[in-house]
N, C-alpha and C positions, 0 to 999 in steps of 0.2 A: 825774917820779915814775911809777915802772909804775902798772899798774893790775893792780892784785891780784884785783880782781873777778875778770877775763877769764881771770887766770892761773888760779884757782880753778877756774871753770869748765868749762876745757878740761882740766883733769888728768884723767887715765884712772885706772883700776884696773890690779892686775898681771893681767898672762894663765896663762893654763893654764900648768903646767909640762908639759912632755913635750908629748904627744899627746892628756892626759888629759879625757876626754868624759863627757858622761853617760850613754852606754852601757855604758862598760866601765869606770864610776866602781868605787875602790876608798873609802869613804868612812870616813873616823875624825870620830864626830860632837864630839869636841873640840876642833879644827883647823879653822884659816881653811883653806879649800880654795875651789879653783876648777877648774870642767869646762868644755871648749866642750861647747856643746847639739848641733850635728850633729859624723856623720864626715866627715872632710875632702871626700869625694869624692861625697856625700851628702846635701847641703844644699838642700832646696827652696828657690824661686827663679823670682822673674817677671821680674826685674829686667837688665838684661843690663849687666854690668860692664867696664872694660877698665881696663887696667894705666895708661892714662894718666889715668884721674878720680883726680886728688890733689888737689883744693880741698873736701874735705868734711873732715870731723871724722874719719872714720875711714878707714885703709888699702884700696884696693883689693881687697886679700886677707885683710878681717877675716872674725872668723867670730865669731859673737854665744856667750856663755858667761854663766856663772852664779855668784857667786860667797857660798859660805856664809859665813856669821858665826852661830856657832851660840851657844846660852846659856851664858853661865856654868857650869863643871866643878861637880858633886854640886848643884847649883838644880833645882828641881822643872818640868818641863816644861808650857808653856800649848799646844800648837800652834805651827804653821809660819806665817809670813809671808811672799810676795812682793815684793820692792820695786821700785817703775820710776820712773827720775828722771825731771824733767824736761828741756825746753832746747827744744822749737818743734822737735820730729825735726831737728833740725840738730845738736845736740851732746846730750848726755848727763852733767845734773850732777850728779851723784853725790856730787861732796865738799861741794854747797851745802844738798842737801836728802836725799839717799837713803840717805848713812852717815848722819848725824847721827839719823835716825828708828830705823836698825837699831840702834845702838849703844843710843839709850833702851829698845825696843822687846826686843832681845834681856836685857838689864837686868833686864826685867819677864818673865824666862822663857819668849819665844818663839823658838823656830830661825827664823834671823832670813835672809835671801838676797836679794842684789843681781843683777838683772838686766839685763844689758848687750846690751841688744835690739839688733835693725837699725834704723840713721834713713836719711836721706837719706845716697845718692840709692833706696837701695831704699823700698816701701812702704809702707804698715801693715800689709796683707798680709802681709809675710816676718812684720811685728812679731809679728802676730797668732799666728801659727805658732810661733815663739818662746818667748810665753806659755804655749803647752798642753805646748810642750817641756818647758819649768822645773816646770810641776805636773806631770807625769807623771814625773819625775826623784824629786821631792820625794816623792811617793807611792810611788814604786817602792822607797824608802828611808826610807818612813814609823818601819820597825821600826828603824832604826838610829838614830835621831833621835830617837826615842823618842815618837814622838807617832802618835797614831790617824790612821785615813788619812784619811776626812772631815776634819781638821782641818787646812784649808789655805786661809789668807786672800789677796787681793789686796790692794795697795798702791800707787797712781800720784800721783805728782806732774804735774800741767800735763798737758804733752802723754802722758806717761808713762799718766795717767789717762786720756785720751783713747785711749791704743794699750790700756789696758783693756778701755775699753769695747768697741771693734773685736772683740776676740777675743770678749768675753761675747756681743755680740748678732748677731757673724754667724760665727766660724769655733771653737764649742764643738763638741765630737766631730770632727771632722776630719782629717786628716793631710795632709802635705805633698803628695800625690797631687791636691788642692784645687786647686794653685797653679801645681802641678810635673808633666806626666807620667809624667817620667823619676826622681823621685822612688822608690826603695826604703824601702817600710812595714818597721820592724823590730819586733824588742820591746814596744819601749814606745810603741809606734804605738798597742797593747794597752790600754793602761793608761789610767785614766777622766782626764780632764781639768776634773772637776765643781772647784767651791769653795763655802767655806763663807761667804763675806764678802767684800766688797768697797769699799776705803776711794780716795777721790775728792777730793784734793786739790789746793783752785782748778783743778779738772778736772771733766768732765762725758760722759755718753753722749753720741756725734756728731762734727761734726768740730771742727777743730783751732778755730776760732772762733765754732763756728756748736752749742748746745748742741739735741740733739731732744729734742724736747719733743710727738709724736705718743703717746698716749697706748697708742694700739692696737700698734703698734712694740715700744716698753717692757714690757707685759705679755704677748704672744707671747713675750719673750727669755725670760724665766722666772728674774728676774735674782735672783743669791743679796742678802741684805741688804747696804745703802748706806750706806757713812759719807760725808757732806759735810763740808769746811774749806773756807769762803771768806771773803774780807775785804769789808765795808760799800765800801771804796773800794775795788774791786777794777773794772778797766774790762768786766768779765764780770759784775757782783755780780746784776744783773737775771736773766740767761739761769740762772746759778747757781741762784738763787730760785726762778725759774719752775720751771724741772724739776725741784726737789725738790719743788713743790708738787704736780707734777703725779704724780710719783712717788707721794705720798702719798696721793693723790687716786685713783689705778688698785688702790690697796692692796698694792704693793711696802712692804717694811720698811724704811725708813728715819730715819736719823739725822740731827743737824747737830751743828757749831760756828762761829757765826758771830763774826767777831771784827772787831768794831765800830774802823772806822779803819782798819784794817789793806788793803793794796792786795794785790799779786799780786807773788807768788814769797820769800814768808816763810820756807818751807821749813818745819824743823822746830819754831822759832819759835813763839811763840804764847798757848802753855802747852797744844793740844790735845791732847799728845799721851797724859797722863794720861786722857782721857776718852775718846780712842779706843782704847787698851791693856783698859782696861774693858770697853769694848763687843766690842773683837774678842775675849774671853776670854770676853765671854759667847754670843757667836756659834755657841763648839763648848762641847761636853759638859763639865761637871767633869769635872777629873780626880784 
């Protein structure tokens, strides 16, 4: 009997057609579309690649892209969403937790976007870089989306949340020049990489096992407000706990749903995701 899990797991998304980037995005905000985030020849980079690392989840020659799923045609617009699956930076599962959120989430009137970061063998670092790409994309085509431009939330699963957090608490305003000498600042280098929200599922600020939880840390970051989903049995559910508490405690905004029983890697699952569509809607302004 295959195992359908792993098949699931490893499935990718389509890629870009053409050449098409977020630079030189032509955007129709009623169309599944997809851009790569850098120009080919322009990609920051710590990382040092060779044609022969084939044992990861993605090609030598991938190049990290973003893919909309935007609301429902004549539905009334809430704001944008980023989404980052997870998988332990080793793969990227997309069809087990990150469609399933955008599909409800877009539903409920949000420009909804899947983000197909860098994992291993690169770092959080590219990740992080990545992240401010996609928001600075999304913002630069706030008007065709039809949504304000403060209105742009995060979204991670697992590790996905963990590559959130990266970007939030140490490479906010930045550019690839951070990481890359040889890096060329463009356009959208320009453009704010702020958010309005940030949702944290069975994921945490810190590393990939290890949740921080220094107080003084958290509240230098100047983090926008925290959704939490975590499960009672989750083998995290402690670390989980602690930094919301601790969170709440420094006077960060934060939120929960805790789901009694439930372990780690539920995805979309749950039923939170009603109460988080709530809250990230109340995050930005009516509209």
């Amino acid at each position: 009997m295959q195992d359908w899990d792993n098949i699931i797991v490893h499935r990718k998304l389509p890629l870009p057609e053409n050449n098409d980037t977020v630079l030189n995005a032509k955007v129709n905000p009623d169309d599944f579309q997809a851009f790569y985030l850098w120009e080919k020849d322009n990609m920051p980079t710590s990382t040092s690649i060779s044609s022969n690392m084939v044992n990861y989840f993605d090609s030598p020659d991938f190049r990290p892209f973003i893919t909309a799923l935007p609301k429902p045609k004549n539905s009334k617009p809430k704001g944008a969403v980023i989404i980052l699956a997870g998988g332990g930076f080793q793969v990227r599962s997309n069809y087990t937790d990150a469609l399933a959120a955008a599909a409800a989430l877009r539903e409920n009137g949000f420009q909804t976007f899947v983000l197909d970061y860098r994992i291993a063998p690169y770092s959080s670092k590219e990740g992080a870089l990545d992240i401010a790409r996609a928001i600075r994309f999304v913002r630069n085509h706030a008007d065709d989306y039809q949504i304000r431009k403060n209105d742009i939330g995060l979204l991670g699963f697992a590790s996905g949340a963990v590559q959130n957090g990266e970007f939030l608490l140490n490479y906010k305003n930045k550019n690839g020049t951070v990481i890359d000498s040889n890096y060329t600042p463009d356009e959208l280098d320009k453009v704010s990489d702020d958010v309005s929200s940030n949702g944290m599922i069975y994921g945490f600020f810190g590393q990939l096992k290890i949740g921080d939880v220094d107080g003084q840390t958290l509240r230098q970051a100047k983090l926008p407000p925290t959704f939490y989903v975590y499960g009672t049995d989750d083998p995290f559910y402690r670390q989980f706990d602690y930094q919301f508490q601790v969170m709440r405690t420094i006077g960060n905004q934060v939120s929960r749903v805790v789901l009694n029983d439930w372990s780690h890697g539920f995805g979309a699952d749950g039923g939170w995701l009603g109460e988080f569509s709530e809250w990230l809607e109340s995050s930005f302004r009516p509209y």
